[in-house]
KOLTIPA-524253 format. One line per 5 residues: their letters; for each residue x, y, z of C-alpha. Coordinates in Angstrom, 1 decimal. Example, Ala and Ser with C-alpha at 12.3 -4.5 7.8 and 13.67 -1.06 7.14 Angstrom:
2
as	12.3/-4.5/7.8; 13.7/-1.1/7.1
This chain:
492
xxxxx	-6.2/27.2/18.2; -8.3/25.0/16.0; -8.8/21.3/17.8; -8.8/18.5/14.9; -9.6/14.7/15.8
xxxxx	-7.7/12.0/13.4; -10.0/9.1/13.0; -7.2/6.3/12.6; -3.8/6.6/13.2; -2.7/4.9/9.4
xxxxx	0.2/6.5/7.5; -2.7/8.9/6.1; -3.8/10.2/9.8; 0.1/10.4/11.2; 1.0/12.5/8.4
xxxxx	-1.5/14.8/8.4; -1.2/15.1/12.1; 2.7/15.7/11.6; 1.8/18.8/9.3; -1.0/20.3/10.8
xxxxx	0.8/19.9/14.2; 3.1/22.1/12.5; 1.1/24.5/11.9; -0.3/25.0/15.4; -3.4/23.0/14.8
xxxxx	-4.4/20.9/18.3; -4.5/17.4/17.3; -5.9/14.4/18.9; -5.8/10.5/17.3; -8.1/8.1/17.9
xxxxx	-7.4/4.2/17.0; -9.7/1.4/17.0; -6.3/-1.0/16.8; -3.7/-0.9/20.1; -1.0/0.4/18.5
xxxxx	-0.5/3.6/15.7; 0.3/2.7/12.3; -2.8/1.0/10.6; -1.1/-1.5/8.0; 2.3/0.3/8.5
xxxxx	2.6/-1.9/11.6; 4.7/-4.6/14.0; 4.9/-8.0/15.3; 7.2/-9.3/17.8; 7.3/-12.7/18.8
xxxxx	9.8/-15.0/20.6; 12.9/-12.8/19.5; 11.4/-11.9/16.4; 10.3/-8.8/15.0; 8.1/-8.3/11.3
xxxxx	6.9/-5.9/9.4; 2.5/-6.3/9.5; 2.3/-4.9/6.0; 4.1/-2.6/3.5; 8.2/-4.3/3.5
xxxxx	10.2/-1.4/1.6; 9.7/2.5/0.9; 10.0/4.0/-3.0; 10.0/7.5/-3.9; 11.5/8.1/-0.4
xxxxx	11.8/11.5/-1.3; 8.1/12.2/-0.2; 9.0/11.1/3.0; 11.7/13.7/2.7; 9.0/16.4/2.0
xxxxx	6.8/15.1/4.9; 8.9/15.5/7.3; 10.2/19.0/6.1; 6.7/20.2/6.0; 6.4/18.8/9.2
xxxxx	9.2/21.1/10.7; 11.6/18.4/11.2; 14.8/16.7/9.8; 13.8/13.3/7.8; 15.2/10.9/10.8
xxxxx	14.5/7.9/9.1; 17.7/5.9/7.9; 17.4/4.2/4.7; 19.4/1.5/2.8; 18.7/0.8/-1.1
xxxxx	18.1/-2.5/-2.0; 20.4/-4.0/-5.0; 19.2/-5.9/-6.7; 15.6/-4.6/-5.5; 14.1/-8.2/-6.3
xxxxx	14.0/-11.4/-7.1; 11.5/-13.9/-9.5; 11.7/-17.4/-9.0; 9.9/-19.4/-11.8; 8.3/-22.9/-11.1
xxxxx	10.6/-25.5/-12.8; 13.3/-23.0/-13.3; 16.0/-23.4/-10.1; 17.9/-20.0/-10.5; 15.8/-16.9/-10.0
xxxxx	16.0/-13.8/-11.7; 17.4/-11.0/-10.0; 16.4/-7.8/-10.8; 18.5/-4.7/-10.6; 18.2/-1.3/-11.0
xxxxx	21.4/-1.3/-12.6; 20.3/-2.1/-16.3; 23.8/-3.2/-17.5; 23.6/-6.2/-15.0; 19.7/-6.1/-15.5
xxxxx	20.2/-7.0/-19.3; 23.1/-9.8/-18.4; 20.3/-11.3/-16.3; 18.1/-11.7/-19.2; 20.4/-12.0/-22.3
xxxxx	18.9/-15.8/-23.1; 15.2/-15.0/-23.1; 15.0/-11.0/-24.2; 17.7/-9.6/-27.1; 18.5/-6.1/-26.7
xxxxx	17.3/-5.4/-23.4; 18.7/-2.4/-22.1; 17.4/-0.6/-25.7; 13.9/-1.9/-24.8; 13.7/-0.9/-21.1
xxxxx	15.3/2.1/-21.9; 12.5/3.2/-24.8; 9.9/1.4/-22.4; 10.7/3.6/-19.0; 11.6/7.0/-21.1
xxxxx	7.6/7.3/-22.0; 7.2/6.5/-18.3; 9.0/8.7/-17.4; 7.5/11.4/-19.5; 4.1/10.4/-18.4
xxxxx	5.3/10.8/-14.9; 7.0/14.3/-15.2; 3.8/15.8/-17.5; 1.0/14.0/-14.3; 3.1/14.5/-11.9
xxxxx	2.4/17.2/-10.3; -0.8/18.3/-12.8; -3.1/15.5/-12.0; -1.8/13.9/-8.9; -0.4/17.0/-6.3
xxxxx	-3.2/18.1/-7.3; -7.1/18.4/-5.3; -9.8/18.7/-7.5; -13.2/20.5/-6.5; -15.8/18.0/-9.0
xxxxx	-15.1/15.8/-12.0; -15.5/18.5/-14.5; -12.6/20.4/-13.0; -10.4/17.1/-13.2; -11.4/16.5/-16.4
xxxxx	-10.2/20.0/-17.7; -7.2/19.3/-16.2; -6.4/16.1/-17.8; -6.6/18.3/-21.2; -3.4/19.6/-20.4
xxxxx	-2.0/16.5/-20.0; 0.2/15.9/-23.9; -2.3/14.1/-25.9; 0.6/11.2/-26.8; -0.5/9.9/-23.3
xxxxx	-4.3/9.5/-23.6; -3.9/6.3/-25.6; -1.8/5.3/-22.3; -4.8/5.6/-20.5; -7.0/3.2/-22.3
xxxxx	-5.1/0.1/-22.0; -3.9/-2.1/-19.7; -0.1/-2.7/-18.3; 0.0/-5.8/-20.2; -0.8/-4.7/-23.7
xxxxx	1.7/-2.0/-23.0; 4.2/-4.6/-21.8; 3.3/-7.0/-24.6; 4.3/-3.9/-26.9; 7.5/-3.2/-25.7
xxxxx	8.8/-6.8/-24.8; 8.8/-10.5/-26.2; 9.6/-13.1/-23.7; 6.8/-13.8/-21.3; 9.3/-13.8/-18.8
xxxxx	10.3/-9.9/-18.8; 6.9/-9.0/-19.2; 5.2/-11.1/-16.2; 8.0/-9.7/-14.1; 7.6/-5.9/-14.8
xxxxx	3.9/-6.8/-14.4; 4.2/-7.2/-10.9; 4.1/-3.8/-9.6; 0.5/-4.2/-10.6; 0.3/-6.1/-7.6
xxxxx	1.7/-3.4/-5.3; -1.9/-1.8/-6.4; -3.5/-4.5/-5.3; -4.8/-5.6/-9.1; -3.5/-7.6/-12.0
xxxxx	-1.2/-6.3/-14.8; -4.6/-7.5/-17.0; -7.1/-4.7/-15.4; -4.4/-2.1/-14.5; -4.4/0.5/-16.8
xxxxx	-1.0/1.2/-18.8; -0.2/4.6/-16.5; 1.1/2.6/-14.1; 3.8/1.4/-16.1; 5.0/4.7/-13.7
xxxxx	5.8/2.2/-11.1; 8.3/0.7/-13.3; 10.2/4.0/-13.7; 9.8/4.9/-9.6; 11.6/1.2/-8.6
xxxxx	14.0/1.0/-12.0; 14.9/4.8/-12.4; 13.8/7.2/-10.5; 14.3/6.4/-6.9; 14.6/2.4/-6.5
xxxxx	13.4/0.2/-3.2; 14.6/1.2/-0.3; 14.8/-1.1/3.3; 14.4/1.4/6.6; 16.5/0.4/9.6
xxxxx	15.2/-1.1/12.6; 12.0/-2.2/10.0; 9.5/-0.4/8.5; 7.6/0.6/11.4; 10.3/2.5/12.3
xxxxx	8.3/4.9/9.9; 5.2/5.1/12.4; 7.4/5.3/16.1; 9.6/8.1/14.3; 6.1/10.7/13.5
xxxxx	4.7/8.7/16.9; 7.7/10.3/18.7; 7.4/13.9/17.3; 3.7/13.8/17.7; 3.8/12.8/21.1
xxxxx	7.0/16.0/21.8; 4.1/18.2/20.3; 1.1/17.3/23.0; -1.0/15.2/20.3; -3.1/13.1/22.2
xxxxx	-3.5/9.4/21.1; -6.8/7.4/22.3; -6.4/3.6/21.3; -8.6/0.8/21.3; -11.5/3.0/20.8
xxxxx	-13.6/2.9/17.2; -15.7/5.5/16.6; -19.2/4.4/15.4; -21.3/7.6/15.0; -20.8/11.2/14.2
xxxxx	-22.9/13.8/15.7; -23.5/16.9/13.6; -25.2/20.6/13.1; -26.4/21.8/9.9; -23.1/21.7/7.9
xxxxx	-20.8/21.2/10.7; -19.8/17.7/12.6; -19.5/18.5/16.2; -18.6/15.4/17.7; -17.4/11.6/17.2
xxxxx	-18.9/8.9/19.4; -16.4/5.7/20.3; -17.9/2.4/20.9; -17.6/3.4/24.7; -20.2/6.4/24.0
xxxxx	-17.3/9.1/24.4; -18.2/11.9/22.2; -14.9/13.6/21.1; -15.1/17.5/19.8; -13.5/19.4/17.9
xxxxx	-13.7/22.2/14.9; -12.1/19.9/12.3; -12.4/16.0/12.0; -10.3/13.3/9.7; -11.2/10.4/8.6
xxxxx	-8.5/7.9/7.8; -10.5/5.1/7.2; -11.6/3.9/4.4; -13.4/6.8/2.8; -15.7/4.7/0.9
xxxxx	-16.6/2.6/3.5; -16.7/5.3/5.8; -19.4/7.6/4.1; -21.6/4.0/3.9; -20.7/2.5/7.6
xxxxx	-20.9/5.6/9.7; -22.5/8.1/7.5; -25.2/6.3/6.1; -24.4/7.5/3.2; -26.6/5.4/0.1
xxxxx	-24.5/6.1/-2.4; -21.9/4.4/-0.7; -23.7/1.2/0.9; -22.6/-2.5/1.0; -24.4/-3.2/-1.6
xxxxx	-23.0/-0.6/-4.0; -19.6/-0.7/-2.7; -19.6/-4.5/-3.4; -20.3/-3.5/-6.8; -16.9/-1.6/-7.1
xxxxx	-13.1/-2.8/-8.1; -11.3/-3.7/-4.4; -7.5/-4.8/-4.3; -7.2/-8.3/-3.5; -6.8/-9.1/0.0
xxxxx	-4.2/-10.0/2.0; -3.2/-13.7/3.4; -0.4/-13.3/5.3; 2.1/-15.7/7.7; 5.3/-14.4/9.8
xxxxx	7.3/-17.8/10.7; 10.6/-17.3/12.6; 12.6/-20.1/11.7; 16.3/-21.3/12.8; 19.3/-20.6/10.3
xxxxx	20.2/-18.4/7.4; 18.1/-18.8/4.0; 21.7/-18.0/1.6; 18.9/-17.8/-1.7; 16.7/-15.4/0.0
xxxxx	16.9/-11.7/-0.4; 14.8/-9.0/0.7; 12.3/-9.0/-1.6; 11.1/-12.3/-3.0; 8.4/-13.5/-5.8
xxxxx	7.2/-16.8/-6.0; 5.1/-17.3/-9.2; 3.8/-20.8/-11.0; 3.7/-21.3/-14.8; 0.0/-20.0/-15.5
xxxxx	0.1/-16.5/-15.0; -2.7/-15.6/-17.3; -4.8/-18.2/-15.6; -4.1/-17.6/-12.3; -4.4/-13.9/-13.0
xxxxx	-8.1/-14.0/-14.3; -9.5/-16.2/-11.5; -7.6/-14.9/-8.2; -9.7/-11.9/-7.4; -13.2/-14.0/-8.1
xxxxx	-12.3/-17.8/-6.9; -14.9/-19.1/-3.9; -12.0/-21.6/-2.9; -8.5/-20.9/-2.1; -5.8/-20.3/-4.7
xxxxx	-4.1/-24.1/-5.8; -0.6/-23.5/-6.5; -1.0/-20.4/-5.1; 1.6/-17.1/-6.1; 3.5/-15.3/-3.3
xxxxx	5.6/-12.4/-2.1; 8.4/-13.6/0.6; 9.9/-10.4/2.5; 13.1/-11.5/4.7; 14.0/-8.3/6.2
xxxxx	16.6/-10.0/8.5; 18.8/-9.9/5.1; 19.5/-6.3/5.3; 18.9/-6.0/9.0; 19.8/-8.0/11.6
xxxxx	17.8/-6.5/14.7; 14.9/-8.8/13.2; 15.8/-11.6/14.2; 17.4/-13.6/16.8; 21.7/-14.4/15.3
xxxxx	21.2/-17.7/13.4; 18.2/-16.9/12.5; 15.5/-16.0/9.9; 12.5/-13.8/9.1; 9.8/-14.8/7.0
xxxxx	6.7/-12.7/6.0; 4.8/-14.4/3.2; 1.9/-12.8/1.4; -0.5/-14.4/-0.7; -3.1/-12.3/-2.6
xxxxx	-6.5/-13.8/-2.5; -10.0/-12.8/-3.2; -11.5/-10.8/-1.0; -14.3/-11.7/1.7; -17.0/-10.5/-1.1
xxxxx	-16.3/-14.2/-2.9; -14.5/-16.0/0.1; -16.2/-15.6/3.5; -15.3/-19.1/4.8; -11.4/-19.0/5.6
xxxxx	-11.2/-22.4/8.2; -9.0/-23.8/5.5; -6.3/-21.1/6.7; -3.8/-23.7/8.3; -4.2/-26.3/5.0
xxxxx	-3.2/-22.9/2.5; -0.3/-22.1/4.5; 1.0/-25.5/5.3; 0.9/-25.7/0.9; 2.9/-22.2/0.8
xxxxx	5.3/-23.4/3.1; 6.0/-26.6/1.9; 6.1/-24.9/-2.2; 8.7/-22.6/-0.5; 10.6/-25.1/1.3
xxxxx	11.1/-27.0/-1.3; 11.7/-24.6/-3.7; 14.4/-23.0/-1.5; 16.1/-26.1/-0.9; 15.2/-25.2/3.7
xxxxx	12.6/-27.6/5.8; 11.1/-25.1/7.0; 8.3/-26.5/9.0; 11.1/-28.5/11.4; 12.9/-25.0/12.0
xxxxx	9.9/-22.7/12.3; 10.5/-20.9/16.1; 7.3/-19.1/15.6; 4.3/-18.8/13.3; 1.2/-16.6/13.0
xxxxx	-1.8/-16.9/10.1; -3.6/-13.9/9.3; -6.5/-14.8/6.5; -9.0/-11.6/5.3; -11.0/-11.8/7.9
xxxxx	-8.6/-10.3/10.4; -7.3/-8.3/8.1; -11.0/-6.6/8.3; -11.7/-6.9/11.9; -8.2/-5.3/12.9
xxxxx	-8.1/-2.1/10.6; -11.7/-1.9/9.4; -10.7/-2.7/5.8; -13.9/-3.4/3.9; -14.2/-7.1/3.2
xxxxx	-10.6/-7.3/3.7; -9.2/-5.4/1.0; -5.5/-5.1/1.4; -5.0/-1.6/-0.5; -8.6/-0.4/-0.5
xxxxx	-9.9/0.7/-4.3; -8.9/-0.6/-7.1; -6.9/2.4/-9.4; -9.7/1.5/-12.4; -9.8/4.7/-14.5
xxxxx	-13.4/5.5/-13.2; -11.6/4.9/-9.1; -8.9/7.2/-9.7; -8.5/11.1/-9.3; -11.7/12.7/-9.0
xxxxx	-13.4/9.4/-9.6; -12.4/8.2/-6.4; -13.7/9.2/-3.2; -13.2/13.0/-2.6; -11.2/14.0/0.3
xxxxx	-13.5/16.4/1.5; -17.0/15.5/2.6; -20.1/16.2/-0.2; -22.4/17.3/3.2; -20.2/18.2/6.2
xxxxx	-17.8/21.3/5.8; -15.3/20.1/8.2; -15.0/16.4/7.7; -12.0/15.2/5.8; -10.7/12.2/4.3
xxxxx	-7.3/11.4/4.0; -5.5/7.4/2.8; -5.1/4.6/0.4; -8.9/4.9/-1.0; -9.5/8.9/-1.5
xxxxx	-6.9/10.8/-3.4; -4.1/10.1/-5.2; -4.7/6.6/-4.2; -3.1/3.5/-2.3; 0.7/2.8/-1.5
xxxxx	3.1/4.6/0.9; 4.4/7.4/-1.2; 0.8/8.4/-2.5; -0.4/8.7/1.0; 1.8/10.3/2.3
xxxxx	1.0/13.2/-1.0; -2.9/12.6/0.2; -1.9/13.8/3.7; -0.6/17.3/1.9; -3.4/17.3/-0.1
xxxxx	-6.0/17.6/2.9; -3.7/19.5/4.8; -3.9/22.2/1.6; -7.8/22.2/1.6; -7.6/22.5/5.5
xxxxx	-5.8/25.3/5.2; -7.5/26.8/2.4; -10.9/26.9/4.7; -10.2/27.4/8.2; -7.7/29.6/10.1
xx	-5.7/28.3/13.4; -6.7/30.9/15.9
C-alpha cells in the first residue's frame, strides 16, 4: 500500500485524499491551521456561526463527481438560490435582483437595457459553446509541457480564439448598452479574484455556470459543511490528520522526496507527497526554487486580497439576501486602482453574504449574519494595515445606511480580518485571496504544473496549479493529480 502525505488540508488536499483513499492509497494530512478546510472554513462566536471564505457552491455537479469517485453518495444537501444576487447602486435605493430566470431577469432591467432576454440569450449561447468545445479539451485535461497544451488549444473551433484575446469587458461592451448590465455580469470577474478590465473574455463562462447551466447554490448547515462531510469519511477510512504543524523543508534522494520536516523537526515519510499550498509559492518558499522566488513571484498577476468582517448583529435585515453587492458610481476608476493603491480603498466596493437568509442554524432566532468582503490590494503594495478598524467602521456605516439598519448599536459580535492574516493563517502569498491571477500566460500549462519539474513524486494540487482557483475547479484539480498519480505509481 502506497503511504501519501497531503501538505494542507484545503478543498485541493481533502479531495484528493477522498479519491485516492478510495483507491487504497494510505493517506495522512498535515495542517499548519487548527482546523481542515483552508479557506473553505468556520467561525463561531457568541451563537453565531460564518462561513471564513467561499459563501455558495456552482457547478455542484463536480461535487457530485467527487464524491462518486470517492466511493460515496454526495451527502451534501443543497438549496438553489433565486434570485442568486443582488446589486445595489450608490444613489439608486432599490437594488437589482438578479435571477436565473431570464423572463423576470429582463422585467428587472426593462428601463435601462431593451430587449434583454434576446441579448443574454445570444451573449450566454457563445458561452456556452466555448464551454462545451474547452470543457473537457483544455480544462479536464493534464498537460505534460506548453507545447502539448498548445497543440491542444488547435482543436479548440477557431470562432473562439478572438475570445481569448480580449477582456470580459470589451466582450460585455459588445453585447450590452447600459453600463448597468454590463458592470453587473462583470462581477464574476471578481470570483477570480481580478477585474472584468484584465480578465480575459473566456470567462464570460462564469456567466453561463451561475445564469444557465447550474445556478448558485447555498449548502445546509453552511458551507463548511463541505469540509466536516469529506473530514468524516476520511476519518471512517484511517486518514490520519496532524494540525497545527507547517512543514518547512523537504528532505529528498536523487529524484525522489523522502520526507517532510514540520516546524517541530518531525520528518513525515512516505512514497508519494502533495502539496496543497500555493504551488508557486511553494516551489520558491520550501523548494528554493529561483524561478519561483519573491522577487519573481511579485512580478506576477495575484487576485486581490481579502478584507474581511463577520458581525453578528440583533434583528432581521428584510433587504438582505444571500448574496449581496455593494458597488459606488466609479467602477472604471475604482477598478484600475484597487489592485495597486498604497492606501485603503475610499468608498470602498463590497460583497455582503447573510447566510442566515436561507439558513437559520447561523444564527441565534432574531438575529443576523453578516460576512462582508472587501477586495483590496494585496500586501505587495499595502504592508501597513493598522487602519483596519477605521476601513471597517466606513463599510459598516456605507452599509448601514444604505440598508436602512444601525448596525454598529446591534452588532453582538465582530471580528476584522485584513491580508495580513489572511497570509499568516493559510500561507497565502502576500495575502492573495484566490492565488494567480487566470492572465492568459497563468492559465493551463502556463500556470504552475501539478507535477514537480525535479522530484518524481511531489504533487501539486489547488487554486494556483491547474485548472485554476474557485471551488468547482479545484475540486477538477484534485482528479487531475489523482489521474497523473495513478498513471505513475501502483498501490501495492
Amino acid at each position: 500500500m502506497k503511504k501519501v502525505i497531503i501538505i494542507g488540508s484545503g478543498l485541493g488536499g481533502l479531495a484528493t485524499a477522498l479519491r485516492l483513499s478510495n483507491r487504497g492509497y494510505d493517506v495522512k494530512i498535515i495542517e499548519k491551521y487548527s482546523t481542515p478546510g483552508g479557506r473553505l472554513n468556520t467561525m463561531e462566536k457568541e451563537g453565531f456561526k460564518f462561513d471564513l471564505g467561499p459563501s455558495f457552491m456552482s457547478m455542484s455537479y463536480e461535487f457530485d463527481e467527487l464524491f462518486s469517485d470517492g466511493g460515496v453518495k454526495n451527502p451534501l444537501l443543497l438549496k438553489p438560490l433565486e434570485p442568486i444576487y443582488q446589486v445595489f447602486f450608490e444613489n439608486r435605493q432599490e437594488p437589482y435582483k438578479i435571477y436565473k430566470n431570464l423572463a423576470e431577469l429582463q422585467k428587472e432591467f426593462e428601463s435601462v437595457e431593451p430587449e434583454l432576454m434576446q441579448k443574454i440569450q445570444k451573449y450566454l449561447g457563445r458561452a456556452r459553446e466555448f464551454y462545451n468545445d474547452t470543457n473537457d479539451k483544455v480544462i479536464k485535461t493534464n498537460f505534460n509541457n506548453k507545447l502539448e497544451y498548445l497543440l491542444k488549444l488547435t482543436g479548440v473551433p477557431f470562432k473562439h480564439i478572438p475570445y481569448l484575446f480580449k477582456s470580459m469587458w470589451k466582450e460585455l461592451d459588445k453585447n450590452f448598452q447600459s453600463d448597468e448590465v454590463k458592470i453587473i455580469f462583470s462581477l464574476v470577474a471578481f470570483f477570480l479574484g481580478s477585474t472584468p478590465f484584465q480578465t480575459p473574455s473566456i470567462y464570460s463562462i462564469l456567466n453561463y455556470t451561475e445564469l444557465e447551466n447550474d445556478g448558485y447554490w447555498a449548502v445546509e448547515g453552511g458551507m463548511y459543511k463541505i469540509t466536516e462531510e469529506i473530514v468524516n469519511i476520511l476519518k471512517s477510512r484511517n486518514v490520519e490528520f496532524v494540525f497545527d504543524s507547517e512543514i518547512v523543508q523537504l528532505n529528498y534522494e536523487g529524484e525522489d522526496v523522502t520526507g517532510a520536516i514540520d516546524s517541530r523537526g518531525n520528518v513525515h515519510q512516505a512514497d508519494i507527497f502533495i502539496s496543497n499550498s500555493d504551488a508557486a509559492s511553494f516551489r520558491g518558499k520550501i523548494l528554493g526554487r529561483e524561478k519561483f522566488s519573491e522577487s519573481r513571484l511579485d512580478k506576477l498577476h495575484w487576485t486581490l486580497s481579502p478584507f474581511t468582517i463577520y458581525l453578528g448583529v440583533k434583528g432581521k435585515i428584510n433587504n438582505l439576501i444571500h448574496h449581496n453587492y455593494f458597488l459606488g458610481s466609479n467602477f472604471k476608476e475604482y477598478a484600475d486602482t484597487i489592485f495597486t493603491s498604497s492606501v485603503s480603498p475610499q468608498k470602498p466596493y463590497y460583497y455582503v453574504n447573510m447566510s442566515s437568509a436561507t439558513d437559520k442554524t447561523c444564527a441565534p432566532e432574531g438575529c443576523e449574519n453578516l460576512f462582508i468582503l472587501c477586495p483590496v490590494p494585496d500586501l505587495r503594495y499595502k504592508t501597513d494595515w493598522r487602519d483596519k478598524d477605521e476601513l471597517a467602521a466606513q463599510i459598516i456605516n456605507d452599509l448601514s445606511s444604505r440598508i436602512g439598519v444601525d448596525l454598529e448599536a446591534n452588532t453582538l459580535t465582530k471580528t476584522v480580518l485584513t491580508p495580513i492574516d489572511w497570509q499568516q493563517k493559510f500561507n497565502l502569498y502576500k495575502g492573495s485571496g484566490l492565488g494567480l491571477a487566470h492572465d492568459l500566460n497563468q492559465v493551463g500549462a502556463f500556470r504552475p504544473q501539478n507535477f514537480d519539474e525535479k522530484f518524481k513524486n511531489l504533487f501539486y494540487v489547488g487554486a494556483s496549479t491547474t485548472p485554476g482557483t474557485g471551488l468547482p475547479m479545484v475540486v477538477i484539480g484534485s482528479k487531475l493529480v489523482t489521474e497523473r498519480i495513478e498513471n505513475e505509481f501502483t498501490r501495492l
